[in-house]
C-alpha positions in Angstrom: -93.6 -16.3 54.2 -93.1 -17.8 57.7 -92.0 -21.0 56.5 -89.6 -19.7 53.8 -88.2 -17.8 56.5 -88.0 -20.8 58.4 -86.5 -23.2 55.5 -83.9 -20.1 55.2 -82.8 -19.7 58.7 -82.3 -23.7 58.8 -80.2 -23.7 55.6 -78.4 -20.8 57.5 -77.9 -23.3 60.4 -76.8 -26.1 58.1 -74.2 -23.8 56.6 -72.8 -22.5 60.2 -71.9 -25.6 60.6 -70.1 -26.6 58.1 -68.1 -23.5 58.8 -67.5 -24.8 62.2 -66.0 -27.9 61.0 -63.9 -26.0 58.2 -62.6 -23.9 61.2 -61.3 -26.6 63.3 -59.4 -28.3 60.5 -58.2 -24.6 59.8 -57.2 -24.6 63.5 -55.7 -27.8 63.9 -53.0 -27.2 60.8 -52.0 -24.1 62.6 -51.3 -25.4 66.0 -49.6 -28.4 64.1 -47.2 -25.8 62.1 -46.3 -24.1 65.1 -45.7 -27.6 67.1 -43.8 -29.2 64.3 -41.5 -26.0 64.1 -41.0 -26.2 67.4 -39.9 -29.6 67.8 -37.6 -29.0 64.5 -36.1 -26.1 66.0 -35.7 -27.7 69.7 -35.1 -31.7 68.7 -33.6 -31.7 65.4 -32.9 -35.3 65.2 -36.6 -36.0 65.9 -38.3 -33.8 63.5 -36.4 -35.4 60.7 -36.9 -38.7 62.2 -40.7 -37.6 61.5 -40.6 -37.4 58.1 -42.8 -40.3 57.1 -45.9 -38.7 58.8 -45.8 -35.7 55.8 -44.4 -38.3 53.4 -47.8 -40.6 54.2 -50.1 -38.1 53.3 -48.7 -36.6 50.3 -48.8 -40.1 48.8 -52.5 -40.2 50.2 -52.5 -36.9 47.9 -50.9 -38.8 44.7 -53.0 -40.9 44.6 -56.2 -39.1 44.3 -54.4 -37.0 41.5 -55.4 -39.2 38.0 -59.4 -39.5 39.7 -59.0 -35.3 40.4 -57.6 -34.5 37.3 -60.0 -37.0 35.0 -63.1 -36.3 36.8 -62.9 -32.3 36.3 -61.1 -32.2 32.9 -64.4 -34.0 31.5 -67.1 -32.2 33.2 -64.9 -28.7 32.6 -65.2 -29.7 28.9 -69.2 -30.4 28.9 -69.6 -26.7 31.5 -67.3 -24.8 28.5 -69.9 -26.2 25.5 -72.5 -25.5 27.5 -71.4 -22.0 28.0 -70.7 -21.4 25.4 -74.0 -22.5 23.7 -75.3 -19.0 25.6 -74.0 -17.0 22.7 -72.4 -13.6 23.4 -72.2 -13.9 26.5 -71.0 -17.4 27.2 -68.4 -16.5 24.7 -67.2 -13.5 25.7 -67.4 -14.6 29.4 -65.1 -17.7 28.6 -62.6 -16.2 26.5 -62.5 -13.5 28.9 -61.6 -16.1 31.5 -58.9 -18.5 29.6 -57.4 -15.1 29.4 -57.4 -13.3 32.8 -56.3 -17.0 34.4 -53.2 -17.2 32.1 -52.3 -13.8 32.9 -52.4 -14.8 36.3 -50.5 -17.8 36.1 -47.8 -15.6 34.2 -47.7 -13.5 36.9 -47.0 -16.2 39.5 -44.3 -16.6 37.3 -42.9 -13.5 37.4 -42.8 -13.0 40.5 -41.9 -16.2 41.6 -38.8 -15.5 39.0 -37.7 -12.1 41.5 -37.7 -13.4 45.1 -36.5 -17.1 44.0 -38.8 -18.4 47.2 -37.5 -21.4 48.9 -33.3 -21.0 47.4 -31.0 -22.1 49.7 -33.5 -24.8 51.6 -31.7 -28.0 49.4 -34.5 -30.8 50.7 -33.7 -34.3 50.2 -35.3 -35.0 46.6 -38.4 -37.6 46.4 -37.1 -40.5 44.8 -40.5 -42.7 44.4 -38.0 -45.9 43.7 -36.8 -45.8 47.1 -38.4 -46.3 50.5 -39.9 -43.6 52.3 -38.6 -44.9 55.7 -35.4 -47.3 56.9 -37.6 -48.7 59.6 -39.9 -51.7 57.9 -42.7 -51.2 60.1 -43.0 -47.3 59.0 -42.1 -48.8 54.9 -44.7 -51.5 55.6 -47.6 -49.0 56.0 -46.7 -46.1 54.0 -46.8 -49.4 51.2 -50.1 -49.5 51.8 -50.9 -46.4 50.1 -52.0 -47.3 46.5 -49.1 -45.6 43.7 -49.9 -42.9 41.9 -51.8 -42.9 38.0 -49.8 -41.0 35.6 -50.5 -37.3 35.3 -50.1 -36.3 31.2 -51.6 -39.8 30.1 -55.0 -38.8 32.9 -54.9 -35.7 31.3 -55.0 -36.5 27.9 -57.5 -39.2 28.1 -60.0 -36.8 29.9 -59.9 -34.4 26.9 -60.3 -37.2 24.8 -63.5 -38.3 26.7 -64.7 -35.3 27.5 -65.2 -33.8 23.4 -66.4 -37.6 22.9 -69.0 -36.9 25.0 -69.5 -33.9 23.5 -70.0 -35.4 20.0 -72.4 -37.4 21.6 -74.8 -35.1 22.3 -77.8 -36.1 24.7 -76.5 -39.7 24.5 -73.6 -38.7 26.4 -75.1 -37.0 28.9 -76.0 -40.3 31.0 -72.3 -40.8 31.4 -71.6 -36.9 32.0 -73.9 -37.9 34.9 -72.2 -41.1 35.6 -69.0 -39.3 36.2 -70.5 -36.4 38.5 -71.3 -38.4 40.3 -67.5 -40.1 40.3 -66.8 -36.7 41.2 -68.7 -36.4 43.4 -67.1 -39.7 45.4 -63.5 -38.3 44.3 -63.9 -35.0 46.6 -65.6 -36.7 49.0 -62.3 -39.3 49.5 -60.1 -35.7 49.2 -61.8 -34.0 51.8 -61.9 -37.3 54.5 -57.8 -37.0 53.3 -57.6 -33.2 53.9 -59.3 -34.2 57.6 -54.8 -35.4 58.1 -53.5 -32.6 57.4 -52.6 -31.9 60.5 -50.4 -34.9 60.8 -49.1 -34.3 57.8 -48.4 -30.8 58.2 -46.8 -31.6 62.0 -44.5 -33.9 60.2 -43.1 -32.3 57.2 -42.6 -28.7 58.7 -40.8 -30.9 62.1 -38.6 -32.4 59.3 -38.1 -29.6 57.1 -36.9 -27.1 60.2 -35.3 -30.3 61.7 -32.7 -30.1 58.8 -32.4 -26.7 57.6 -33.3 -24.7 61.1 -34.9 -21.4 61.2 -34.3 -20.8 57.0 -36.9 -23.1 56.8 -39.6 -20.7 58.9 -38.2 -17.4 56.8 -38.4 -19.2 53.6 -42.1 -20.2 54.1 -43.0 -16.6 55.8 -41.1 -15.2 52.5 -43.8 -16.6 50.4 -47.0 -16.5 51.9 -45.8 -12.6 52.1 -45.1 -11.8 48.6 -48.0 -13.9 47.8 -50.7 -11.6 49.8 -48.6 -8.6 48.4 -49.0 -9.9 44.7 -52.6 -11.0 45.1 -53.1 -7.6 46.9 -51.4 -5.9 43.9 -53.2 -7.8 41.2 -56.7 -7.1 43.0 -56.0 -2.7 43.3 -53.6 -2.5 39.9 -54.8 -5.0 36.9 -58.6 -5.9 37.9 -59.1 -2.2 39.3 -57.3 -0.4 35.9 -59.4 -2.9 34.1 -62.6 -1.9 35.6 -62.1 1.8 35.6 -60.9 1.6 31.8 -63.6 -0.3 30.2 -66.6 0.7 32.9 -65.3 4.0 34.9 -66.2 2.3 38.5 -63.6 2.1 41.1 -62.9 -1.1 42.2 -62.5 0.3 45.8 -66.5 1.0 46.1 -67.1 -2.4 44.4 -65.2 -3.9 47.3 -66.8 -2.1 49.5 -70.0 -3.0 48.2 -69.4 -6.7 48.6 -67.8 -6.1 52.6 -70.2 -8.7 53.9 -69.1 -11.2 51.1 -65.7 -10.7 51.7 -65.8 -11.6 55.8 -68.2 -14.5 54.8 -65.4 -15.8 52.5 -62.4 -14.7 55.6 -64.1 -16.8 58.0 -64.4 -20.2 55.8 -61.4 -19.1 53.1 -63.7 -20.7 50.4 -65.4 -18.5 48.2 -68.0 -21.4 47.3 -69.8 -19.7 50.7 -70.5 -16.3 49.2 -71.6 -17.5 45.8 -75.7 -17.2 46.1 -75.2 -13.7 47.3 -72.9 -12.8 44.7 -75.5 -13.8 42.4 -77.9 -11.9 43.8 -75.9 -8.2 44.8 -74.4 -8.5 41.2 -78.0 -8.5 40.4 -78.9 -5.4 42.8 -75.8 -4.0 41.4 -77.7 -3.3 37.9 -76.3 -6.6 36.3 -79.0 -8.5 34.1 -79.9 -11.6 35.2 -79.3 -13.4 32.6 -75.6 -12.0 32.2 -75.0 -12.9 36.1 -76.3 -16.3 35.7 -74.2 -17.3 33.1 -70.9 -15.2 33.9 -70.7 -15.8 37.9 -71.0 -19.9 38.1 -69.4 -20.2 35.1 -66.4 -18.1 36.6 -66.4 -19.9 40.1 -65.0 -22.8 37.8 -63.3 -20.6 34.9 -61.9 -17.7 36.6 -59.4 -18.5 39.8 -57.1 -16.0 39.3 -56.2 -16.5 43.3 -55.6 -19.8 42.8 -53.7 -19.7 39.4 -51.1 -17.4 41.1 -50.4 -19.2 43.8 -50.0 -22.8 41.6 -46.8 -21.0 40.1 -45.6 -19.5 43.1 -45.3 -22.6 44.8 -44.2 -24.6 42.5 -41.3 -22.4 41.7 -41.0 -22.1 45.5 -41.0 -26.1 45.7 -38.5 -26.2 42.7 -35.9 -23.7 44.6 -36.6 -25.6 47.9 -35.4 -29.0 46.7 -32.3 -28.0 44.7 -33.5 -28.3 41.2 -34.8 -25.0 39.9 -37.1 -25.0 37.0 -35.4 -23.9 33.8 -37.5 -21.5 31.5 -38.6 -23.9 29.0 -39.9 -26.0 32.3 -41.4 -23.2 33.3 -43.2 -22.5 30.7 -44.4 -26.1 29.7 -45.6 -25.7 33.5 -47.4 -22.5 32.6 -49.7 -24.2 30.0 -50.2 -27.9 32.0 -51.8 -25.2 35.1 -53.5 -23.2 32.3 -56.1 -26.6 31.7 -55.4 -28.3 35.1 -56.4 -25.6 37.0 -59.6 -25.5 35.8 -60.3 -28.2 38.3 -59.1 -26.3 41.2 -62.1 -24.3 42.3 -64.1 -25.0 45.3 -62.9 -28.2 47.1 -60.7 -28.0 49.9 -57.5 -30.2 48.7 -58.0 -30.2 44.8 -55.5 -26.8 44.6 -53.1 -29.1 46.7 -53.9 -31.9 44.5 -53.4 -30.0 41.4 -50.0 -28.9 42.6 -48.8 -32.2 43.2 -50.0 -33.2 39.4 -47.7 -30.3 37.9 -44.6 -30.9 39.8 -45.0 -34.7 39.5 -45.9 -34.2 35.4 -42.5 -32.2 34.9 -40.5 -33.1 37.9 -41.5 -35.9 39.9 -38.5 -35.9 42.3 -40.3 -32.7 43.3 -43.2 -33.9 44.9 -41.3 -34.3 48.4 -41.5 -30.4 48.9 -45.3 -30.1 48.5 -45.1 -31.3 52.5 -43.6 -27.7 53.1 -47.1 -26.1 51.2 -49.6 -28.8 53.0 -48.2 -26.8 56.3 -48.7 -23.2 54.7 -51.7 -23.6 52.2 -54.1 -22.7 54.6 -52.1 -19.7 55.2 -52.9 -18.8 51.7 -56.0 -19.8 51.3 -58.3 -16.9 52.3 -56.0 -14.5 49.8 -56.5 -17.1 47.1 -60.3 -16.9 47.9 -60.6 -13.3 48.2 -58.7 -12.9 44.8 -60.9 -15.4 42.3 -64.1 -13.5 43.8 -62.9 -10.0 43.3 -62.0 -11.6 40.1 -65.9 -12.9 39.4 -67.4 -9.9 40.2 -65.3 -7.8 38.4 -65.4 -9.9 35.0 -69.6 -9.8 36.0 -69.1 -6.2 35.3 -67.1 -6.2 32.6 -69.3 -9.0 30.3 -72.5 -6.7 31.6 -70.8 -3.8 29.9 -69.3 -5.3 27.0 -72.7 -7.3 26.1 -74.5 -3.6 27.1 -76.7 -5.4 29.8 -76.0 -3.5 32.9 -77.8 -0.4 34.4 -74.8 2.4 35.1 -76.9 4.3 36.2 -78.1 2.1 39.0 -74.5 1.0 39.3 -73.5 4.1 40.3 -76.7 4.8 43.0 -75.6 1.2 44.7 -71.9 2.0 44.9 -72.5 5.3 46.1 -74.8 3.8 48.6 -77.7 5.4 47.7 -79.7 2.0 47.0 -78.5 -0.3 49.6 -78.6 -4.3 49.0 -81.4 -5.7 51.3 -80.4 -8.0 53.4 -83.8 -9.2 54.9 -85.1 -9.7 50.8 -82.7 -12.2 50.4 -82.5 -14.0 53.3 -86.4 -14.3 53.1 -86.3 -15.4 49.8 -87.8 -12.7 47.7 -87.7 -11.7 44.8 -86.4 -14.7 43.3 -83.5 -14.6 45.3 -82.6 -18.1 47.4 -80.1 -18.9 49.8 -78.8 -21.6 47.1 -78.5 -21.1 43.3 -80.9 -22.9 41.0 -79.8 -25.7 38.5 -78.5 -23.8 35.8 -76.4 -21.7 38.4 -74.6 -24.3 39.5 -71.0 -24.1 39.2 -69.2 -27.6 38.2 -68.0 -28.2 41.8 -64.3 -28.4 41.3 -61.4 -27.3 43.7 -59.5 -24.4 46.4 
């Protein structure tokens, strides 16, 4: 018991700091919002002159779109057949999922549609053919940057390879393995690029306020606020009605319920951090296990309905920002590229940035120079896009429990009314089959936030 409690506390240690490191990139993009706005506001001419820093890393972005894209498109395919080989519940869990995400991407939509975020901004489009810079030293070395693979072409090959596989059976699974562990290297280059966001932040918000002034600072404020306030909305109004119709809970006691989970998931805005306790208090909660081990991994890569609203949002928000607003046949062809493309945008700090670049640059490529403006205000959003797809998990636990009859009510109702508190100490010691990182078969395919 001693040295379980050991190995526990040391995993603990491990994960503190890896929190640390999250925080200081986290820090380091606020303090370079704030400075470039500044120097936009005070020194006009040299915040646009510092355009090419946030043009630099959004190409750094491009060009880890086709890998991004390929790499989760194939393993999403081989995690949805081998949900759904579950039965009932796999089925139920997915189609439960395809659906709740769409909705959510709708709704980005719709609101994106009322408070027209980023109108009146008229950036300089991104024209790929010409040069980023006038001066040849700054073209020289932003030529470095490799060019971007094309988006729809990416896309379909991936689904192409990824039922291949499939028809393959075990024979395929060597190269399933193959290209997790491409994956793997593909996050790994995304996160080293994430580590200049910063720079790239400083220079496209120093350019941005530079040439529009202070409607550049109320444009970006405008969204991240209706954002929370949607998110906020779609947590309380559609999840909660959905939960008290079909179970009768409250989705205010289920929140409450998860308290600890939620500051865990404020502190590092990932919810990747709170997903072997989620496991385990959706388990307490009177969940069976083998409904919570199918249903919550499988929704950390299925379910983002955080993320899936704020894809619309600021793509509409990019769209209005550079001049060219998306027409509703656009929109909508946009709706159903982020409906399988953001199926790689769970757990990876980047890929949600990465996955908005492939939209805009699918349908609109001219578009792509107003993703700087969202590198300098996605971690803004981050920890409501967080909170959001793991309200979202635990409530769809709930809901597949129900619908499969595999949860306890009535030891649903003696948790929530905290009559049978979670034990802390249990799982942190490692009892009762409950460890500080999911097993094999819990494993969520680790794709982006």
């Amino acid at each position: 018991m001693a040295s379980q409690r050991g190995e526990s506390l040391g995993t603990l240690k491990k994960k503190r700091k890896g929190i640390d490191k999250s925080h200081y990139l986290y820090i380091a993009v606020i303090a370079a919002v704030i400075l470039g706005a500044v120097v936009g506001l005070m020194f006009p001419e040299v915040g646009k002159s510092l355009k090419p820093l946030g043009d630099g890393f959004i190409k750094l972005i491009k060009m880890m779109i086709g890998p991004v894209i390929f790499c989760t498109i194939v393993l999403g395919i081989g995690s949805i057949a081998k949900a759904a080989t579950v039965g009932k519940v796999g089925g139920l869990a997915l189609g439960y999922f395809v659906l709740m995400s769409t909705f959510a991407l709708a709704i980005g939509l719709v609101v994106g549609n009322l408070i027209h975020p980023g109108e009146g901004l008229k950036l300089t489009p991104y024209d790929p053919t010409k040069p980023a810079a006038t001066d040849p030293t700054v073209a020289f070395l932003l030529g470095i940057i490799p060019g971007d693979i094309p988006v729809l072409p990416t896309l379909l090959a991936a689904i192409l390879v990824g039922f291949a596989l499939q028809k393959m059976g075990p024979q395929g699974a060597p190269i399933l393995k193959a290209i997790g562990h491409g994956q793997t290297l593909v996050f790994r280059i995304l996160i080293m690029i994430m580590w200049l966001a910063p720079i790239g932040a400083f220079g496209a918000i120093a350019a941005v306020v530079g040439a529009t002034g202070f409607q550049a600072i109320v444009s970006m404020f405008t969204l991240m606020l209706a954002f929370y306030i949607t998110c906020a909305l779609f947590i309380v109004i559609i999840l909660g009605g959905l939960l008290k119709l079909v179970t009768g809970f409250n989705i205010f006691k289920l929140m409450k319920y998860l308290g600890r989970e939620y500051l865990l998931i404020f502190s590092t805005s990932s919810s990747e951090a709170a997903l072997p306790r989620l496991i385990a208090k959706m388990e307490h909660l009177g969940v069976s296990k083998p409904v919570v081990g199918v249903t919550v991994p499988t929704g950390y890569s299925f379910n983002l309905d955080g993320t899936a609203i704020y894809l619309t949002m600021a793509s509409l928000f990019v769209a209005n920002a550079m001049g060219t607003p998306l027409d509703l046949g656009a929109q909508v062809s946009l709706l159903v590229f982020m409906i399988i493309a953001s199926k790689g945008a769970a757990g990876v700090t980047g890929a949600g940035l990465a996955t908005l670049a492939a939209g805009l640059q699918a349908h609109k490529p001219e578009l792509l120079g107003g993703v700087g403006m969202i590198v300098g205000i996605d971690r803004f959003m981050s920890e409501a896009r967080a909170l959001t797809n793991f309200t979202g998990n635990a409530v769809a636990t709930v809901l597949v429990g129900t619908w499969v009859k595999e949860i306890d009510n009535a030891q649903v109702n003696r948790v929530l009314s905290g009559e049978e508190p979670f034990d802390e100490q249990t799982m942190i010691a490692g009892h009762g089959e409950v460890t500080d990182e999911p097993t094999a078969d819990q494993k969520p395919v680790p794709v982006n936030a």
